[in-house]
DRENVEXLO-879987 format. One record per atom (N, C-alpha, C, O): residue in one letter; atom name; x, y, z. Coordinates in Angstrom, 2 decimals, decimal comma, padded with zeros to 5 digits, m for minus. Example, Ala and Ser with C-alpha at 12.3 -4.5 7.8 and 13.67 -1.06 7.14 Angstrom:
2
TIRO   rest   atom         x         y         z
TIRO      A      N    013,19   m005,69    007,80
TIRO      A     CA    012,30   m004,50    007,80
TIRO      A      C    013,20   m003,30    007,80
TIRO      A      O    014,24   m003,32    008,46
TIRO      S      N    012,85   m002,25    007,08
TIRO      S     CA    013,67   m001,06    007,14
TIRO      S      C    012,90    000,03    007,87
TIRO      S      O    013,41    001,14    008,04
***
This chain:
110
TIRO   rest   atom         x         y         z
TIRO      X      N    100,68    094,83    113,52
TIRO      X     CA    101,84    095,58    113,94
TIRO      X      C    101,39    096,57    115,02
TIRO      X      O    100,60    097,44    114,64
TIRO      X      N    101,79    096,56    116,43
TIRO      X     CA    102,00    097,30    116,83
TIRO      X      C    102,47    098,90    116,77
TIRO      X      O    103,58    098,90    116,23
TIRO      X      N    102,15    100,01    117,03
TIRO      X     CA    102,79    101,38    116,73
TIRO      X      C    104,05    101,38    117,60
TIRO      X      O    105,12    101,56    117,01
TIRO      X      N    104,06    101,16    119,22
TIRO      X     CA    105,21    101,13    120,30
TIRO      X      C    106,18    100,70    119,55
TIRO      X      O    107,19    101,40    119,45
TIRO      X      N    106,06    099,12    118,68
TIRO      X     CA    107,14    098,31    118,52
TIRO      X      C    107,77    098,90    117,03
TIRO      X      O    108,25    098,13    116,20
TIRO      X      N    107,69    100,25    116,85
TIRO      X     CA    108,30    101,11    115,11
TIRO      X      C    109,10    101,67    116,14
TIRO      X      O    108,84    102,21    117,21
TIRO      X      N    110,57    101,28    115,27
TIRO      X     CA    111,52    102,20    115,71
TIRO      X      C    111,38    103,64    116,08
TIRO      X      O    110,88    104,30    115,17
TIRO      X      N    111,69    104,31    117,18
TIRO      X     CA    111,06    106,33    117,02
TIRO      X      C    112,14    106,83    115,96
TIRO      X      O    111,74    107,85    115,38
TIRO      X      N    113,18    106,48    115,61
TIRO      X     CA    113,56    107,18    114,54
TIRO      X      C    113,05    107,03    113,13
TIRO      X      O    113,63    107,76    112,32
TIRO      X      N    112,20    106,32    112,70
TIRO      X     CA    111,30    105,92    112,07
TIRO      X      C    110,22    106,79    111,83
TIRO      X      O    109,83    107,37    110,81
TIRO      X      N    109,75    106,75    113,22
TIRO      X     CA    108,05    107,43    113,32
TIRO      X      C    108,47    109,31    113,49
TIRO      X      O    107,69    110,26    113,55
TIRO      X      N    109,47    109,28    113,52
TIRO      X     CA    110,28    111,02    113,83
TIRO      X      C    110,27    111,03    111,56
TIRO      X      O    109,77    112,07    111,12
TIRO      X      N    110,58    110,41    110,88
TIRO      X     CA    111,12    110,39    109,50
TIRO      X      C    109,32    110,57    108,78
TIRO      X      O    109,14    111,22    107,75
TIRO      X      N    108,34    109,99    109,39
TIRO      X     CA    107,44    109,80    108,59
TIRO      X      C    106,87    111,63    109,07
TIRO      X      O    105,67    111,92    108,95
TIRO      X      N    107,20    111,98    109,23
TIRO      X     CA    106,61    113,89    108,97
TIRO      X      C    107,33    114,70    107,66
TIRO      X      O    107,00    115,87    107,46
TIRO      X      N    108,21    114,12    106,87
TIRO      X     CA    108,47    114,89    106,29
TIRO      X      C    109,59    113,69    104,94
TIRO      X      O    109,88    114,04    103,80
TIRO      X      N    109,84    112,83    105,35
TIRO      X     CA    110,47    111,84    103,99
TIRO      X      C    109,80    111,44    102,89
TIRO      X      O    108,61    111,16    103,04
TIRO      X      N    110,37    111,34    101,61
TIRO      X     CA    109,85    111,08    100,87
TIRO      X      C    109,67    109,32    100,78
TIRO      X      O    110,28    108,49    101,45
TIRO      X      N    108,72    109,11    099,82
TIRO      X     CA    108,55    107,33    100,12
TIRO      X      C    109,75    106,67    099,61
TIRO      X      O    109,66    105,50    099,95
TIRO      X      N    110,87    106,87    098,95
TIRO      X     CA    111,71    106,14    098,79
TIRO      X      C    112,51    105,87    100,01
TIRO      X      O    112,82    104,82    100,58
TIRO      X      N    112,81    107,35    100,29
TIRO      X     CA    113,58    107,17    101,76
TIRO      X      C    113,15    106,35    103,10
TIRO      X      O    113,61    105,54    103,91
TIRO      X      N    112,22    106,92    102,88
TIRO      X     CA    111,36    106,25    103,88
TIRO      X      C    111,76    104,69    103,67
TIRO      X      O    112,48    104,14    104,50
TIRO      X      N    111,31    104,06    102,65
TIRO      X     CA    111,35    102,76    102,42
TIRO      X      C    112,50    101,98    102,65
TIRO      X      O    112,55    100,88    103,20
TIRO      X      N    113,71    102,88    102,02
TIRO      X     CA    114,87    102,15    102,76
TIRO      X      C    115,52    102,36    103,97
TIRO      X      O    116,61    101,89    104,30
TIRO      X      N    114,68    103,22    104,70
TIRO      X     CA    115,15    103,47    106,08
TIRO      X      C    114,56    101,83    106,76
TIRO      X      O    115,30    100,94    107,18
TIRO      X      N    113,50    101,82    106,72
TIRO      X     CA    112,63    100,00    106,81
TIRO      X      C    112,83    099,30    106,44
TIRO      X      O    112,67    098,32    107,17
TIRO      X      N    113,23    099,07    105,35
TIRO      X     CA    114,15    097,83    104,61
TIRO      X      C    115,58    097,79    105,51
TIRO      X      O    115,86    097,01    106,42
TIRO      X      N    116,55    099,13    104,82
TIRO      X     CA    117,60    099,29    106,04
TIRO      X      C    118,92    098,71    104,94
TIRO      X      O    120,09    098,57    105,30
TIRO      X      N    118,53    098,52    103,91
TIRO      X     CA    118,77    098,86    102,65
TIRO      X      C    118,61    099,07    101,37
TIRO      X      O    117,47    099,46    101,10
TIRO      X      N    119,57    098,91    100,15
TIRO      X     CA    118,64    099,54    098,76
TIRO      X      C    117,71    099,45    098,50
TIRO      X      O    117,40    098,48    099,18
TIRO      X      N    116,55    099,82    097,78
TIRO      X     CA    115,45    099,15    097,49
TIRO      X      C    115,90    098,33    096,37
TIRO      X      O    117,06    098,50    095,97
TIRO      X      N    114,93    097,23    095,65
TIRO      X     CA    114,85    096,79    095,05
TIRO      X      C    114,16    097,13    094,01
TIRO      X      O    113,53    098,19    094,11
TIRO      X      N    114,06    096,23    092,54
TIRO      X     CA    113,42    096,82    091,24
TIRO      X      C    112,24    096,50    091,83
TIRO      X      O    111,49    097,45    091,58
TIRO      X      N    111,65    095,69    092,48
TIRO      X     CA    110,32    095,42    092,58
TIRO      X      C    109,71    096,75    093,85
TIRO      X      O    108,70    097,46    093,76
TIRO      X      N    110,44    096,73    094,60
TIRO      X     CA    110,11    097,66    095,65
TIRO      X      C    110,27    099,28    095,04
TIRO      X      O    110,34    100,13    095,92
TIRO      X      N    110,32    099,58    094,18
TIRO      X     CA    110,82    100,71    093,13
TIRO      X      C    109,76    100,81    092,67
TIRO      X      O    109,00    101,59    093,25
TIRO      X      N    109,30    100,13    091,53
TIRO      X     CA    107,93    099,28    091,34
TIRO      X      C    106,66    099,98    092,26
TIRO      X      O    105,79    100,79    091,94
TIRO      X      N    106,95    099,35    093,44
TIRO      X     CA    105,76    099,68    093,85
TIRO      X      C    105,35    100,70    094,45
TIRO      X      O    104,22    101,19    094,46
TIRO      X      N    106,84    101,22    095,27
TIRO      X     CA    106,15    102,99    095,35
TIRO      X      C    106,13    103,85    094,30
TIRO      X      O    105,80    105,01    094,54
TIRO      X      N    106,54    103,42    092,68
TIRO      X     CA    105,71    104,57    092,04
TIRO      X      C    104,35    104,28    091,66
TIRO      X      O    103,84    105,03    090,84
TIRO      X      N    103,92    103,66    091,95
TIRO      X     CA    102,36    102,83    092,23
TIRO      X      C    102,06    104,16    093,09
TIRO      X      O    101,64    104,99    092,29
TIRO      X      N    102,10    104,52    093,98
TIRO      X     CA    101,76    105,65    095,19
TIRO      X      C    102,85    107,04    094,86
TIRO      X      O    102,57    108,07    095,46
TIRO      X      N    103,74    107,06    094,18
TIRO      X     CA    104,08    108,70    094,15
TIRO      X      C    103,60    109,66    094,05
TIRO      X      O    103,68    110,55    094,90
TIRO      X      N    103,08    109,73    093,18
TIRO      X     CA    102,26    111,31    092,88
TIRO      X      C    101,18    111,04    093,53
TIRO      X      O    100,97    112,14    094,04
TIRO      X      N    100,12    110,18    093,97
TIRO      X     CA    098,86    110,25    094,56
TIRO      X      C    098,92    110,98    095,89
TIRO      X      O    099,61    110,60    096,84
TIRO      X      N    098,05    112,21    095,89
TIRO      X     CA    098,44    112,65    097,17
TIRO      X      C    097,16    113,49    097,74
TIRO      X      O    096,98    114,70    097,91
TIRO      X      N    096,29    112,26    097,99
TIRO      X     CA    094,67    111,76    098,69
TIRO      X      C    095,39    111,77    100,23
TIRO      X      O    095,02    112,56    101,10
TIRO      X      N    096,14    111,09    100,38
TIRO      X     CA    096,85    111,20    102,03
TIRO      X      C    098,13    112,21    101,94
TIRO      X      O    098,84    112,63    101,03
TIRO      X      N    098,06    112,41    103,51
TIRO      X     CA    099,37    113,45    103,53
TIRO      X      C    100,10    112,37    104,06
TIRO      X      O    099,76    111,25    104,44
TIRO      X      N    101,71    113,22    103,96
TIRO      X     CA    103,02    112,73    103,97
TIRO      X      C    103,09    111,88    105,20
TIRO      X      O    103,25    110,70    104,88
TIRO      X      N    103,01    112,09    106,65
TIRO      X     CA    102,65    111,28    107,52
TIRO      X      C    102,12    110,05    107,57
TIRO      X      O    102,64    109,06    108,07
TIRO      X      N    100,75    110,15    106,88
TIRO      X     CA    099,99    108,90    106,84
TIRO      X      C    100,72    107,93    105,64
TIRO      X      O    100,84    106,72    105,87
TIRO      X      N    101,09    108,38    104,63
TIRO      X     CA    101,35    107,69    103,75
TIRO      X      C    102,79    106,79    103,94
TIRO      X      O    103,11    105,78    103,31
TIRO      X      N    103,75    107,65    105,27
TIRO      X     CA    105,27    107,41    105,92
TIRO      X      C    104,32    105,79    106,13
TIRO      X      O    104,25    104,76    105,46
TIRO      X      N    103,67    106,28    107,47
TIRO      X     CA    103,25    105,37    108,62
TIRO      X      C    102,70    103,87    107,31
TIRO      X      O    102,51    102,70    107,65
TIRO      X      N    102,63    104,17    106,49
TIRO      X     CA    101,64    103,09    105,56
TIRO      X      C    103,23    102,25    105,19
TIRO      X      O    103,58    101,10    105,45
TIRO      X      N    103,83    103,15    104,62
TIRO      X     CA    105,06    102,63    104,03
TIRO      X      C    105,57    101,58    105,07
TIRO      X      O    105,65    100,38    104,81
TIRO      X      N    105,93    102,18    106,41
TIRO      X     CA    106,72    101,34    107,28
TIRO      X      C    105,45    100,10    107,51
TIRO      X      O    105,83    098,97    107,20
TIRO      X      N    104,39    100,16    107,87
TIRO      X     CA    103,43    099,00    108,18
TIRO      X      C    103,78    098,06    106,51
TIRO      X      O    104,10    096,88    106,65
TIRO      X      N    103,75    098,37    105,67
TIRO      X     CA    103,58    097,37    104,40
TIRO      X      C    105,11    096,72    104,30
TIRO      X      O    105,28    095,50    104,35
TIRO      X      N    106,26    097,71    104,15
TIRO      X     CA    107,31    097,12    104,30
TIRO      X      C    107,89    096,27    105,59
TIRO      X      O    108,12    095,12    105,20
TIRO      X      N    108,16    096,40    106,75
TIRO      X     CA    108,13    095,95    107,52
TIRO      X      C    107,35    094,60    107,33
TIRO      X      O    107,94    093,53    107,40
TIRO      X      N    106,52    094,66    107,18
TIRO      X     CA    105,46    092,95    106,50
TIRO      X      C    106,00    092,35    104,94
TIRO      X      O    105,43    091,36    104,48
TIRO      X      N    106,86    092,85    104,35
TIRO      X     CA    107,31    092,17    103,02
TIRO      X      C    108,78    092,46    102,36
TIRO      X      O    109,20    092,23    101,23
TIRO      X      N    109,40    093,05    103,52
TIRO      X     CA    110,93    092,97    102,67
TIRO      X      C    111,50    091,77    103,46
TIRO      X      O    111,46    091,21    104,56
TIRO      X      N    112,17    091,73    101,99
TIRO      X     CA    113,13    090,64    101,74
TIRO      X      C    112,11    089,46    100,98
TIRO      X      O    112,67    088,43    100,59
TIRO      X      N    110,67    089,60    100,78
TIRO      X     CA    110,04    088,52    099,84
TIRO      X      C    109,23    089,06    099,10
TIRO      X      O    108,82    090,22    099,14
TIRO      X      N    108,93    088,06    098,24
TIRO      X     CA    108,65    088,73    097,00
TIRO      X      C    106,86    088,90    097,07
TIRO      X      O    106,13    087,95    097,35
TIRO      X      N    106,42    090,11    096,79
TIRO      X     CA    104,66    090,43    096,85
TIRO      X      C    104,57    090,84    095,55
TIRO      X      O    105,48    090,76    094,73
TIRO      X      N    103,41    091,32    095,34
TIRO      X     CA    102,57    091,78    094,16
TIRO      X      C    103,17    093,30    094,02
TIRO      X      O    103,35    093,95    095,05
TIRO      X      N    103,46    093,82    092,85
TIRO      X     CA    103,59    094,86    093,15
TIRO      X      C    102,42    096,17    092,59
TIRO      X      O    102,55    097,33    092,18
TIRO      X      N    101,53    095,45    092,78
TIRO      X     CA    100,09    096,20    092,97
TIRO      X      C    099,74    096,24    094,49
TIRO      X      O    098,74    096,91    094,76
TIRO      X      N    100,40    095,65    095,53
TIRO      X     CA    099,55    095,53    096,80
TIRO      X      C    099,96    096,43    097,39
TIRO      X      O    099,10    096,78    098,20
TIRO      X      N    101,28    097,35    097,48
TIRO      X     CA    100,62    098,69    098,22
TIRO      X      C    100,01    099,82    097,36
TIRO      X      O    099,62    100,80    097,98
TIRO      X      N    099,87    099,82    095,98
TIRO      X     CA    098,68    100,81    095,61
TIRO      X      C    097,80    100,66    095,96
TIRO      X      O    097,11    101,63    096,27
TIRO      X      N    097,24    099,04    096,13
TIRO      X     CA    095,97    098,60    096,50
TIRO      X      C    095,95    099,43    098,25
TIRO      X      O    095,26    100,30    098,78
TIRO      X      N    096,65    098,91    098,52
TIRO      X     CA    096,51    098,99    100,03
TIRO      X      C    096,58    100,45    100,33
TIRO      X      O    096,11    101,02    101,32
TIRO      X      N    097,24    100,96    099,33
TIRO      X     CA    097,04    103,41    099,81
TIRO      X      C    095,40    103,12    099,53
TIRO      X      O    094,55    103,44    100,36
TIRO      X      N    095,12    102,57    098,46
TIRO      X     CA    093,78    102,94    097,58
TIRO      X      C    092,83    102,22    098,84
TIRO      X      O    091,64    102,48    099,01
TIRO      X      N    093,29    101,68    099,31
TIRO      X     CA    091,86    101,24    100,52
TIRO      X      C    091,90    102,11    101,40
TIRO      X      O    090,85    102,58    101,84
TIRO      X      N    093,46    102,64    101,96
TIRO      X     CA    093,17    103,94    103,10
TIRO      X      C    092,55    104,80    102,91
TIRO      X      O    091,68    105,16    103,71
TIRO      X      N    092,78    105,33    101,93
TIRO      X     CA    092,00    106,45    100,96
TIRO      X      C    090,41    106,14    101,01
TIRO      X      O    089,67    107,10    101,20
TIRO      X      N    090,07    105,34    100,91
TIRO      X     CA    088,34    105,07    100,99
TIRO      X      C    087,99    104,57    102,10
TIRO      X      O    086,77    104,58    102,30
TIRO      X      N    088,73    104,06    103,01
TIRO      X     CA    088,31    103,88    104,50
TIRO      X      C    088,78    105,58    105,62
TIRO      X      O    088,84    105,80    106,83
TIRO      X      N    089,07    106,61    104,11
TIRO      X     CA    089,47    107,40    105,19
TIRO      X      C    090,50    107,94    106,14
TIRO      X      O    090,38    108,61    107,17
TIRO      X      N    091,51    107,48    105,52
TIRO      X     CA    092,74    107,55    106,75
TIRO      X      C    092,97    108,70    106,41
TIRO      X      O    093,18    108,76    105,20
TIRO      X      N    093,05    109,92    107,05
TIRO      X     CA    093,58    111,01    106,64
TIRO      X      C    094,34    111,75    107,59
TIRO      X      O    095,00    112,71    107,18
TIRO      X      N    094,35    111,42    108,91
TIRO      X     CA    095,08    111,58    110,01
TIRO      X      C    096,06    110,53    110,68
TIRO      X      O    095,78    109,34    110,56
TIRO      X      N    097,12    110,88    111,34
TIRO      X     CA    098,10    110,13    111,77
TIRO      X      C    097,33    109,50    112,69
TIRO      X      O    097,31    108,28    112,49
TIRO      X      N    096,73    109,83    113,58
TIRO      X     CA    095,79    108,46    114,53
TIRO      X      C    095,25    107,53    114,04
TIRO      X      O    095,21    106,36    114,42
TIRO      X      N    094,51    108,31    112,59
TIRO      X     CA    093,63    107,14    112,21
TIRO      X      C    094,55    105,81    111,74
TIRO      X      O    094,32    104,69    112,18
TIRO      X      N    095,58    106,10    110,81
TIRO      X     CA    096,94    105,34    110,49
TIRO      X      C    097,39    104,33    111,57
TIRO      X      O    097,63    103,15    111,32
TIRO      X      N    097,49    105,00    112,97
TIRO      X     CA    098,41    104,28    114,01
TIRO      X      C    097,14    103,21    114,42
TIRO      X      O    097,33    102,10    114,91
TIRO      X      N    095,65    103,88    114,06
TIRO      X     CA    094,60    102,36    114,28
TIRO      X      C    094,75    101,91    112,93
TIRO      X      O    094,22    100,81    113,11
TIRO      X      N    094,99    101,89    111,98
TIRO      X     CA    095,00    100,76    110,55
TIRO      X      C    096,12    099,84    110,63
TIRO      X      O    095,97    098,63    110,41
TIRO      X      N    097,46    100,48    111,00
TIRO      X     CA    098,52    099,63    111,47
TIRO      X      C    098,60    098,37    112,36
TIRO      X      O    099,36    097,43    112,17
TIRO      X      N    097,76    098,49    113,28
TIRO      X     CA    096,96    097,83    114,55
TIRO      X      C    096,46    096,21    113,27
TIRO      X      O    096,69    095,04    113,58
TIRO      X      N    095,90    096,58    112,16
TIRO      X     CA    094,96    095,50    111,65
TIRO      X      C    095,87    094,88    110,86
TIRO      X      O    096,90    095,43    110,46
TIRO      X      N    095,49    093,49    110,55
TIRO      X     CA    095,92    092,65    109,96
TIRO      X      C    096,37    093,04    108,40
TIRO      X      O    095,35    093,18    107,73
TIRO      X      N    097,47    093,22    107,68
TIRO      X     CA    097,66    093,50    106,51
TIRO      X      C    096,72    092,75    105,28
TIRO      X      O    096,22    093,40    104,35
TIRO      X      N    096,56    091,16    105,46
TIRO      X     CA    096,51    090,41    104,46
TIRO      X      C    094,86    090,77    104,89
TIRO      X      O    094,22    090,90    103,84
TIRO      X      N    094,12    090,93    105,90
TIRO      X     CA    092,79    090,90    105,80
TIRO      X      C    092,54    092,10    105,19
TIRO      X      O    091,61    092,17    104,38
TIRO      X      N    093,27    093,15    105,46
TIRO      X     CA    092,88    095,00    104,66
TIRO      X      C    092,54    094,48    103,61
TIRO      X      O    091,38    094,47    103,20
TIRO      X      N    093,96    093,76    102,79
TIRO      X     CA    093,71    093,74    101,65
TIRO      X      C    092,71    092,60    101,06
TIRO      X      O    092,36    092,57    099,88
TIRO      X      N    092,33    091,71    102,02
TIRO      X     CA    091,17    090,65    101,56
TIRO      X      C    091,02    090,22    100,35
TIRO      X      O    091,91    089,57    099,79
TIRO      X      N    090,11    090,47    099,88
TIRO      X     CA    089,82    090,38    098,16
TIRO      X      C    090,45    091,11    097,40
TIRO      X      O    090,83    090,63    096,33
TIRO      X      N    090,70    092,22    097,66
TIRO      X     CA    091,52    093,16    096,46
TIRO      X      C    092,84    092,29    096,44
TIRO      X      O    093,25    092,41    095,29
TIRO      X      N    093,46    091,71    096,94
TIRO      X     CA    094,74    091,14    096,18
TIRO      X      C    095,52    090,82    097,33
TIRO      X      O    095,66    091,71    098,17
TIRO      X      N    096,19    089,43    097,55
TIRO      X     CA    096,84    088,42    098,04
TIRO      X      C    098,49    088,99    097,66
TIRO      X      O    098,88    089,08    096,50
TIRO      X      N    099,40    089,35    098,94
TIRO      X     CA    100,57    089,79    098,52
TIRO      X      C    101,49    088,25    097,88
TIRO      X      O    102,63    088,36    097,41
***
């Protein structure tokens, strides 16, 4: 995923939304039980700030709504930013850049 190609009303939301909102601003509607699911997988963890964790939301969703994934693969996938470090919005806008299914490699197949 490109950063240019995220809507700016999008990338304006990830400074201060919470991950639900966030999520259905990218979806673009309700969430689902499974997508419910998986951001409380990531609610309370708060190793990344609100920004980075926006920018994560829109890169993972954007790659899986409307089909059905694991709903361990974006805990997995905060839990790898978190140990590769993402703790700044740049570093985010280069993780976005990488392939989703390779991040997650071995830790788990959406």
């Amino acid at each position: 995923m490109k950063f240019e190609d995220i809507n700016p009303e999008l990338v304006t939301l990830c400074q201060a939304a919470d991950p639900f909102h966030m999520a259905e601003a990218v979806i673009g509607s309700p969430l689902r039980g499974l997508d419910i699911l998986s951001l409380k997988g990531i609610e309370r963890k708060k190793a990344l700030p609100t920004d980075v964790v926006n920018l994560l939301i829109i890169y993972f969703f954007a790659e899986v709504k409307g089909t059905v994934y694991h709903r361990n693969a974006l805990p997995k996938l905060y839990n790898h930013w978190v140990s590769n470090e993402v703790v700044t919005f740049t570093k985010a806008k280069e993780m976005i850049e990488l392939d989703m299914q390779s991040q997650l490699g071995e830790i788990d197949r959406l």
